[in-house]
ZAMI-922404 format. One record per residue (C-alpha): x, z, y; residue in three letters; residue number from 0. Coordinates in steps of 0.001 Angstrom, whole numbers, plus 500000, padded with zeros to 6 digits. Each point is the difference from the previous one (the first is absolute). Layout:
BEGIN
        X        Z        Y   rodo   lolo
        X        Z        Y    Ala    NUM
...
***
This chain:
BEGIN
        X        Z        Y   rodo   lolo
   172436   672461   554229    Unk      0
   499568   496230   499255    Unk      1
   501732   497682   502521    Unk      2
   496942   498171   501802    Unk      3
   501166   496622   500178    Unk      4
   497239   497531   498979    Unk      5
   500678   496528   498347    Unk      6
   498673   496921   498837    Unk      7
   499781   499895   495985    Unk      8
   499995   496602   498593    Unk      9
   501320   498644   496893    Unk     10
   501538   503195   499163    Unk     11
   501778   500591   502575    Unk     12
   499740   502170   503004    Unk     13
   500665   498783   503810    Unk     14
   500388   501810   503307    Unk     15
   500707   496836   501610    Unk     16
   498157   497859   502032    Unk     17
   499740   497880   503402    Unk     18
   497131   501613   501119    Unk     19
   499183   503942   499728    Unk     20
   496849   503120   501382    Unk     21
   500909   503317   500709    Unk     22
   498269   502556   498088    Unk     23
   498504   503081   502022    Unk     24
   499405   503210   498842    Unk     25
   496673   500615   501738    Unk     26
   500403   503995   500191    Unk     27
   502658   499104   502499    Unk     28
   499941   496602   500825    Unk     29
   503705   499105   499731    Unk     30
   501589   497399   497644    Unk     31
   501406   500590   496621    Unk     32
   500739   496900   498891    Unk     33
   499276   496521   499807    Unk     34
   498314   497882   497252    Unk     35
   501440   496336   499040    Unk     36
   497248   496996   500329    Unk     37
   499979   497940   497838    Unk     38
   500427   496109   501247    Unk     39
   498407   497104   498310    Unk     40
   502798   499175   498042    Unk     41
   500140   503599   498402    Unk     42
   496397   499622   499022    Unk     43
   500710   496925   498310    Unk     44
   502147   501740   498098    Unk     45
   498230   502646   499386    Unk     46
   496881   497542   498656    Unk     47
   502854   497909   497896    Unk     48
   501139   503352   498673    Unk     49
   496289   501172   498708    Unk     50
   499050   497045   498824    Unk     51
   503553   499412   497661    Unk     52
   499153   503580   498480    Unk     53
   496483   499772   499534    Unk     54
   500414   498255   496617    Unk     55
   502357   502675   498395    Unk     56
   498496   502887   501416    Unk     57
   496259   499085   499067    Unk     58
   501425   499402   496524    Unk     59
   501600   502949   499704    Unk     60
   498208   502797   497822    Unk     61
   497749   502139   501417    Unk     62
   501447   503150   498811    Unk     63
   503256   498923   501433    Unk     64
   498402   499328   503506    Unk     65
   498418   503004   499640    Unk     66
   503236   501857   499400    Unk     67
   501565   498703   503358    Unk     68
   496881   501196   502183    Unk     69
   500378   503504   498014    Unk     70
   503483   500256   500763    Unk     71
   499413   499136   503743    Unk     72
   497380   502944   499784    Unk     73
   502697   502459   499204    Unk     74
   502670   499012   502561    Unk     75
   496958   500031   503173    Unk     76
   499474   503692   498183    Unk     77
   503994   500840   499979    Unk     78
   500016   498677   503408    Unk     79
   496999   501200   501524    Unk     80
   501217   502381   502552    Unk     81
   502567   497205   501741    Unk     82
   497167   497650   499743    Unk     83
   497172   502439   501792    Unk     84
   502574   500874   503042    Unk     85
   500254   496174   500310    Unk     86
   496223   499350   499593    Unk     87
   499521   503061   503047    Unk     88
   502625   498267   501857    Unk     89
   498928   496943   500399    Unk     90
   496112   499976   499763    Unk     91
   499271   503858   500949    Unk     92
   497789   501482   497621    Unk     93
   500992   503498   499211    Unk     94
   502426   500540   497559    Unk     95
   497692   501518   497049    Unk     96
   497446   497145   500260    Unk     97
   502772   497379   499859    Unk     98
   501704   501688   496950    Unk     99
   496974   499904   498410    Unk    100
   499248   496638   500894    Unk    101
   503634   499251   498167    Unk    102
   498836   502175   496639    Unk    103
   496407   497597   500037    Unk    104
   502289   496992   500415    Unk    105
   502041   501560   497005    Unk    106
   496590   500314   498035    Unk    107
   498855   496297   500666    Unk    108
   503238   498356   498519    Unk    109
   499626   502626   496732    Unk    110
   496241   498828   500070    Unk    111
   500822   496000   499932    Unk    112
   502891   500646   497634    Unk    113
   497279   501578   497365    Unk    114
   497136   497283   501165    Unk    115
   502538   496629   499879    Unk    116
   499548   501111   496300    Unk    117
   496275   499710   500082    Unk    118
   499350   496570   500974    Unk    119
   498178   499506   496566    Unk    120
   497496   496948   500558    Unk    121
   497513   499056   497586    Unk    122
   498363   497849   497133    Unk    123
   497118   498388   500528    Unk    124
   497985   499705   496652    Unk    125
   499475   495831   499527    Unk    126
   497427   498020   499704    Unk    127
   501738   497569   496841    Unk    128
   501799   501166   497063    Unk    129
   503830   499605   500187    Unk    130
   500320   500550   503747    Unk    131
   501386   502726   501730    Unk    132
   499186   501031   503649    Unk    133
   502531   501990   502077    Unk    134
   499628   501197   503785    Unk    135
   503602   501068   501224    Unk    136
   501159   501162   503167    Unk    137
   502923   498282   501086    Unk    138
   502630   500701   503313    Unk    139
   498575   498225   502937    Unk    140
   503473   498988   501058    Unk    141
   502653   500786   503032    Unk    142
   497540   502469   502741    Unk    143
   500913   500934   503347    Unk    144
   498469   503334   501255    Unk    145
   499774   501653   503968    Unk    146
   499708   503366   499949    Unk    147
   499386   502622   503745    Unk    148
   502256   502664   501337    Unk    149
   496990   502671   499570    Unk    150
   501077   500288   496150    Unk    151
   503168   498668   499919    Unk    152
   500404   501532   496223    Unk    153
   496644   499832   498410    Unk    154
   498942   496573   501140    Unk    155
   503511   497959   499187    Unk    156
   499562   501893   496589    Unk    157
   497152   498866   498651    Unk    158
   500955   496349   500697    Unk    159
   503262   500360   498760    Unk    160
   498296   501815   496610    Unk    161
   497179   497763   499424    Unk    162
   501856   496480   500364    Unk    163
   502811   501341   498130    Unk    164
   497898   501564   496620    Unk    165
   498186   496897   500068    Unk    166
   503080   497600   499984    Unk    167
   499883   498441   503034    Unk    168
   502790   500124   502589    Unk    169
   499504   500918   503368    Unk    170
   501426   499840   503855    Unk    171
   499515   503306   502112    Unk    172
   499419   499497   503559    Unk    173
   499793   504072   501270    Unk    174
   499292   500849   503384    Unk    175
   502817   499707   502479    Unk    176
   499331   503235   501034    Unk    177
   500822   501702   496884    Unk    178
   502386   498244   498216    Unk    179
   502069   502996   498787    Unk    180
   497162   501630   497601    Unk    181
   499434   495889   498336    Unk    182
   503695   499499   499752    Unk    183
   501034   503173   498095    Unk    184
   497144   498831   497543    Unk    185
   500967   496641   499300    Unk    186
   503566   501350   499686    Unk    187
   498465   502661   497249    Unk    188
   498445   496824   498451    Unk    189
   503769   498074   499994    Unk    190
   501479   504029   499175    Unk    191
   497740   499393   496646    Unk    192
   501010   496717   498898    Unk    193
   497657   497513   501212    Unk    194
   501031   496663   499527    Unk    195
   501478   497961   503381    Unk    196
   497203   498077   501568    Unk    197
   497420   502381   498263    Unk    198
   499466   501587   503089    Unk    199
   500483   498764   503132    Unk    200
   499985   502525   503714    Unk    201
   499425   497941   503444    Unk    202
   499188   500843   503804    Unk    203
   499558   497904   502936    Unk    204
   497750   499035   502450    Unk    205
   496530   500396   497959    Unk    206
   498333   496962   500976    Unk    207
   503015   497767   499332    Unk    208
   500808   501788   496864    Unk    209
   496447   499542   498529    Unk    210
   499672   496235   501038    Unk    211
   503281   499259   498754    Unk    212
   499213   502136   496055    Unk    213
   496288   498985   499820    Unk    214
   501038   496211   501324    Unk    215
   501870   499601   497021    Unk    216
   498724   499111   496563    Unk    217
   502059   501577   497922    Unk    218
   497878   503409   501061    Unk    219
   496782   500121   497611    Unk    220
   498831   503403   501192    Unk    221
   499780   501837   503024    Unk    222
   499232   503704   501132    Unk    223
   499924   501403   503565    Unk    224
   498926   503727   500672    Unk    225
   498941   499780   504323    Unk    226
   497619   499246   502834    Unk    227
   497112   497842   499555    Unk    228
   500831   497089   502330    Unk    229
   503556   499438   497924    Unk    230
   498092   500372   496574    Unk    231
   498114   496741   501137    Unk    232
   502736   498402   501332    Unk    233
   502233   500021   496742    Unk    234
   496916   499839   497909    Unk    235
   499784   496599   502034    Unk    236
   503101   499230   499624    Unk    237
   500060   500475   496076    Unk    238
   497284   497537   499797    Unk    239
   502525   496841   500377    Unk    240
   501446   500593   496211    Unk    241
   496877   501924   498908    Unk    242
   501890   502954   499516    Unk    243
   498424   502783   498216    Unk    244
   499382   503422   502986    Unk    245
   499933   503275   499675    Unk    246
   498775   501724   503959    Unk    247
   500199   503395   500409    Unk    248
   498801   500457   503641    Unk    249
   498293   502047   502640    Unk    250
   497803   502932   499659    Unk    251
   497400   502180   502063    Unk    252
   499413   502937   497279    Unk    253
   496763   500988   501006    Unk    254
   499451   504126   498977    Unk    255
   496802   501302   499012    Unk    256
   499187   503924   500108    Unk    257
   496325   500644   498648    Unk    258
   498139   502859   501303    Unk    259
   500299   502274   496374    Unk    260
   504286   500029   500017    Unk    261
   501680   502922   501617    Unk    262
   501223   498261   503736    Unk    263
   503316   502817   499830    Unk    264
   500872   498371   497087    Unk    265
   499081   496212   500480    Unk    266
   501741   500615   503884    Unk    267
   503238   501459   498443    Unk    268
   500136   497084   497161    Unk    269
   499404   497868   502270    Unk    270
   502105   500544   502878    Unk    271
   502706   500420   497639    Unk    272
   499502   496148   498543    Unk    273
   499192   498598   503831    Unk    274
   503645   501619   501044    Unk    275
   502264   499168   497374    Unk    276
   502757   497378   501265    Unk    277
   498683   500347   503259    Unk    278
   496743   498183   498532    Unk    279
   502228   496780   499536    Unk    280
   498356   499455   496807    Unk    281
   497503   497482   498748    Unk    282
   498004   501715   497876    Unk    283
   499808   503080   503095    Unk    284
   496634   501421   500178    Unk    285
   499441   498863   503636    Unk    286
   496031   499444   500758    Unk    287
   498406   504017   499413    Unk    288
   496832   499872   500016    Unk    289
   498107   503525   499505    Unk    290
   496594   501318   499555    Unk    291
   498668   501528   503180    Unk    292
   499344   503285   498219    Unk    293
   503794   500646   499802    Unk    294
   501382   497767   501882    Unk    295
   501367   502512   503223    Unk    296
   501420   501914   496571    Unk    297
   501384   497640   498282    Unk    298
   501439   498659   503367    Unk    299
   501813   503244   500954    Unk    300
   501601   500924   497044    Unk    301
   501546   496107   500359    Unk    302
   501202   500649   503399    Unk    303
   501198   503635   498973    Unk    304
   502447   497832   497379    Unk    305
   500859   497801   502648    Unk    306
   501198   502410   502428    Unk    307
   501679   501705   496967    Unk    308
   502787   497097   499099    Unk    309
   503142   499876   500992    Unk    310
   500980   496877   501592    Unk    311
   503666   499110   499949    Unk    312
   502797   498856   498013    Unk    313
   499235   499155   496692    Unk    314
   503688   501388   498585    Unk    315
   499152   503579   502307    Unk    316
   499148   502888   497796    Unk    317
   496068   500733   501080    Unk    318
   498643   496549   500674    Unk    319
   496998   499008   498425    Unk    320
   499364   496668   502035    Unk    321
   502646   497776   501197    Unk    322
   500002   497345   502348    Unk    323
   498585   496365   500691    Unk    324
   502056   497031   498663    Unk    325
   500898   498593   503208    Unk    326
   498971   499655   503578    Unk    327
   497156   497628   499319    Unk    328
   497946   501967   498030    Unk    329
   500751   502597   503190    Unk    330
   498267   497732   502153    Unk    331
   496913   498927   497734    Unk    332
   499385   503988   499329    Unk    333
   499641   500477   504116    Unk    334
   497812   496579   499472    Unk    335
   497445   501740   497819    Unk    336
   499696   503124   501950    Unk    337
   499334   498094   503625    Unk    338
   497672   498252   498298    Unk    339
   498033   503253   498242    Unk    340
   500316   501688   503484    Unk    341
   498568   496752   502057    Unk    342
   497139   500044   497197    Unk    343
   499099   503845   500722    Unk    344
   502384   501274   496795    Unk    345
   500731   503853   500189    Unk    346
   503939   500430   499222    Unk    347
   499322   502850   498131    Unk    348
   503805   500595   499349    Unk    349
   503007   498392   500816    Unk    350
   499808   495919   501553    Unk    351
   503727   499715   501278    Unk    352
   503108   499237   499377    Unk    353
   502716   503000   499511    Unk    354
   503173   499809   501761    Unk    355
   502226   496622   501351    Unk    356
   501795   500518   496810    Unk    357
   499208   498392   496743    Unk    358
   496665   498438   499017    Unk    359
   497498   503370   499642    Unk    360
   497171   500410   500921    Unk    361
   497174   502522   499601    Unk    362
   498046   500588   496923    Unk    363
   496692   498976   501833    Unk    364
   496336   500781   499696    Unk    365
   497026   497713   501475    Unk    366
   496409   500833   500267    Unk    367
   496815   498593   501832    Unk    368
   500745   495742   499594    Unk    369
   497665   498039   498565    Unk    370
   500813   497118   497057    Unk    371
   501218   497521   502275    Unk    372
   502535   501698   501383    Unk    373
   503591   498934   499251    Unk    374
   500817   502892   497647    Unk    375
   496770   499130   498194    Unk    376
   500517   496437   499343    Unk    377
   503436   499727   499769    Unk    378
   502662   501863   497887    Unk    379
   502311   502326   502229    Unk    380
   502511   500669   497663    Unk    381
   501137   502936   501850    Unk    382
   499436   503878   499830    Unk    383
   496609   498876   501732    Unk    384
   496370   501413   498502    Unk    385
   496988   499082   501490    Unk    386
   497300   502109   498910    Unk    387
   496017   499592   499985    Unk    388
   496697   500884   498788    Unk    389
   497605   498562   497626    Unk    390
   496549   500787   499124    Unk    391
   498837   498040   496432    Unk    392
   502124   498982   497114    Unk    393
   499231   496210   499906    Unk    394
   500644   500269   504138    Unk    395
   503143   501114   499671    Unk    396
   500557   497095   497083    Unk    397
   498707   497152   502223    Unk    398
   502600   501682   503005    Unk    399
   502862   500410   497534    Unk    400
   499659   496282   498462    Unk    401
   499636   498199   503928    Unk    402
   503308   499024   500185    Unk    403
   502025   497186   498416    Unk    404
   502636   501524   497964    Unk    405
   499955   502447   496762    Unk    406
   502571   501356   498264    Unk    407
   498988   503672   499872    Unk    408
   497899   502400   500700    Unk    409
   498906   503721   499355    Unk    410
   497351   502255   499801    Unk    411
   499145   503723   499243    Unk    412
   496584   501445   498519    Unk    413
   499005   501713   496947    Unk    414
   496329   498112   499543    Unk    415
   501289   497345   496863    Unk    416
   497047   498214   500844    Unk    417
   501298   499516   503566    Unk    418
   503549   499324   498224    Unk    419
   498434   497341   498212    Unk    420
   498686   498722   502739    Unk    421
   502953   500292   502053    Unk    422
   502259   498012   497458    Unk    423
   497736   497261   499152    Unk    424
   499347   499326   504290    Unk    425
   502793   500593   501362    Unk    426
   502287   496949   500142    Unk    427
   503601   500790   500054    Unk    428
   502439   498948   496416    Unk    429
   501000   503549   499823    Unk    430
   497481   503018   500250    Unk    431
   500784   503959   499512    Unk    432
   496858   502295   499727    Unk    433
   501114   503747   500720    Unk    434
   504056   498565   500187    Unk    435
   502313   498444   501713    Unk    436
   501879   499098   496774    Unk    437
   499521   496169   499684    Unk    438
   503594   498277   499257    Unk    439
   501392   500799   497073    Unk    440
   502370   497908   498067    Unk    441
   497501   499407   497718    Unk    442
   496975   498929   501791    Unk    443
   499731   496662   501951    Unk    444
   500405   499792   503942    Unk    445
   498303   497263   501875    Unk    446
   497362   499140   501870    Unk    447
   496836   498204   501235    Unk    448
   498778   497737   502380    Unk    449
   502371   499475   502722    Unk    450
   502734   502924   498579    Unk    451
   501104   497281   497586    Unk    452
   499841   498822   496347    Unk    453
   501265   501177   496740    Unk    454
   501413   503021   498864    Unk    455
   503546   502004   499897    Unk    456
   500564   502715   497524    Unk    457
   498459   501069   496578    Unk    458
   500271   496629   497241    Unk    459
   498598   498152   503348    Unk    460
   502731   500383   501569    Unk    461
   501876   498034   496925    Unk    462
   497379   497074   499557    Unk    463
   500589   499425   503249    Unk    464
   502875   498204   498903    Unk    465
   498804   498735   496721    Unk    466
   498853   496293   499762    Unk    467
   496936   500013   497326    Unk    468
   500701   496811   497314    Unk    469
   497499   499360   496947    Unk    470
   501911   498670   496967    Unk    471
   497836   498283   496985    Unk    472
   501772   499851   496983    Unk    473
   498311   497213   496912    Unk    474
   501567   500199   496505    Unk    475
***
């Protein structure tokens, strides 16, 4: 087993030191098991003076050979992948399959950019005079800081660490506080592989502090956050001083759609199974269901037959299929949501409390009978909370899906194409699965719209992200 001891990276070199220090719970138990180093404002300069003295070297270093680093960083998170999942489980609580195969995505993304670094082609532009030459390049935007959450404390890091890396830039990782252990052993597969000191940089700290201090200085040219809507504005703000370029991965509300044609055993099952995964402490969860009134009382008992059918514990126990909440807070918001379904009229259908004074669980829970402006209608739970309710007419449902102010996915089931059709051109939400739940891949771009950011991660997105365009005109 892998010692979990978390540290600072900067300038190639690790550090467990530091005046000031969190604990780190594991929220199946609550207890401490270990602390994370912050980072103080003369360690960040450091880190920033460190980024921005490699940036030149590394963003003229081939392709290929940048490519070869990231690969070889794939294989060591693969050799390593059991030791890694045990300390994703431990310190964020997802259950030990989902967070090993979190680690093998991860794996896939940094094979992915390797390939795609390769791939940043550009174009000619046919000219307008003889003799002249027209180029459009993409070039490294520079030194990038990035924030990444504790709900994917693998994935996320990873495809910041992959994109700004293919594309030449260098980068400083601020990962949550609460899971330092899962970032750390990546950036030390990263440094295992060969990456060049000040290539990659690992900090944590206070978050508003920290992201004042990076995005305050203008040596950073680029800046990506994955998080709640309020601090997506705030840095975007921020970023606006040295016109730095954003990328804002933020909240979602998935809205799901079950049309009267699907089979509601099958849409229920699907969907239950998507709603409960991490304890719902994703961002792309389906989280609004909205069902035709033909099947909805079918559709809504074979979801609460899955709910009462997981096994809520420790994510490392043999058996558990749902693990617990991050921390105490989200503890308090889920009771939140249900007072506020029950004062509203909402039928608990299943579940609505906490289990046992130990740990951070709490019931897979079903909700039925609010209308849209109750709390679990306009605002993401992200919890193992489902609120569940009827619709009569396709473009209803649409209008109901699209009243809030966030979109980064959504879902819906029904055989009819021309309803699909219909479904994928109204709906607003960046990411939309028809008939799946399948809509991150490494491949494909993840972002969203209106208020659940701007720009995309993943798929060659995810590398011009980090790509400056420059036009070069070549006479004689």
């Amino acid at each position: 087993m892998t010692t979990y001891q978390p540290a600072l990276y900067i300038n190639g070199t690790f550090r467990t030191e530091a005046k000031t220090s969190g604990a780190v719970l594991n929220p199946a138990t609550g207890e401490t098991i270990g602390k994370v180093p912050f980072a103080d404002a003369g360690a960040l300069d450091e880190a920033i003076a460190a980024a921005e003295k490699a940036f030149p070297a590394w963003a003229a270093m081939p392709a290929y050979d940048r490519g070869a680093i990231l690969r070889k960083a794939a294989g060591l998170v693969r050799e390593r992948v059991k030791d890694l999942a045990r300390i994703l489980t431990l310190e964020q609580g997802k259950v030990f399959a989902e967070a090993r195969g979190e680690l093998l995505a991860s794996a896939e993304i940094f094979e992915w950019y390797a390939e795609e670094a390769r791939r940043n082609y550009g174009r000619l532009v046919p000219p307008r005079q003889a003799g002249m030459r027209q180029m459009v390049i993409g070039e490294p935007v520079g030194p990038a800081a990035a924030f990444t959450p504790w709900n994917f404390p693998a994935l996320t890091p990873t495809r910041k660490i992959a994109g700004a890396l293919a594309a030449g830039c260098t980068l400083i990782l601020k990962a949550a506080e609460e899971t330092p252990g899962t970032a750390f052993e990546l950036v030390r597969a990263c440094a295992d592989a060969g990456l060049p000191a000040g290539v990659l940089n690992l900090v944590f700290g206070d978050p508003a502090q920290v992201s004042k201090h990076l995005i305050g200085s203008p040596a950073i040219r680029k800046i990506s956050f994955t998080g709640s809507v309020a601090v997506g504005k705030e840095l975007t703000r921020l970023s606006a001083q040295h016109l730095q370029r954003t990328t804002m991965e933020l909240g979602g509300h998935a809205p799901v759609i079950v049309c009267a044609d699907f089979d509601p055993d099958l849409a229920g099952k699907v969907a239950a199974a998507g709603k409960y995964r991490n304890a719902g402490q994703v961002c792309v969860s389906p989280s609004r269901f909205f069902v035709h009134e033909s099947i909805f009382e079918k559709f809504t008992d074979r979801f609460v037959a899955y709910a009462k059918g997981l096994k809520v514990g420790d994510g490392l126990a043999e058996g558990t299929t749902m693990g617990p909440l991050a921390n105490d807070r989200r503890l308090q918001a889920m009771d939140k949501f249900v007072a506020d379904a029950k004062a509203r009229g909402g039928q608990v259908r299943t579940g609505g409390a906490r289990i046992g004074n130990r740990g951070f669980f709490f019931e897979p829970t079903v909700v039925t009978g609010i209308a849209d402006d109750a709390m679990l209608m306009t605002t993401e739970p992200f919890g193992p909370i489902a609120p569940i309710v009827p619709f009569k007419e396709v473009d209803e449902v649409i209008a109901r899906a699209n009243n809030i102010s966030v979109g980064l996915a959504g879902y819906a089931f029904t055989k009819n194409t021309t309803v699909a059709e219909k479904l994928a051109s109204g709906v607003r939400v960046g990411m939309l699965g028809i008939n799946t739940l399948n809509i991150a891949s490494t491949e494909t771009p993840f972002g969203g719209v209106k208020e659940s950011g701007s720009g995309s991660e993943g798929g060659i997105e995810g590398l011009e992200a980090y790509l400056e365009i420059k036009l070069v005109s070549i006479l004689g």
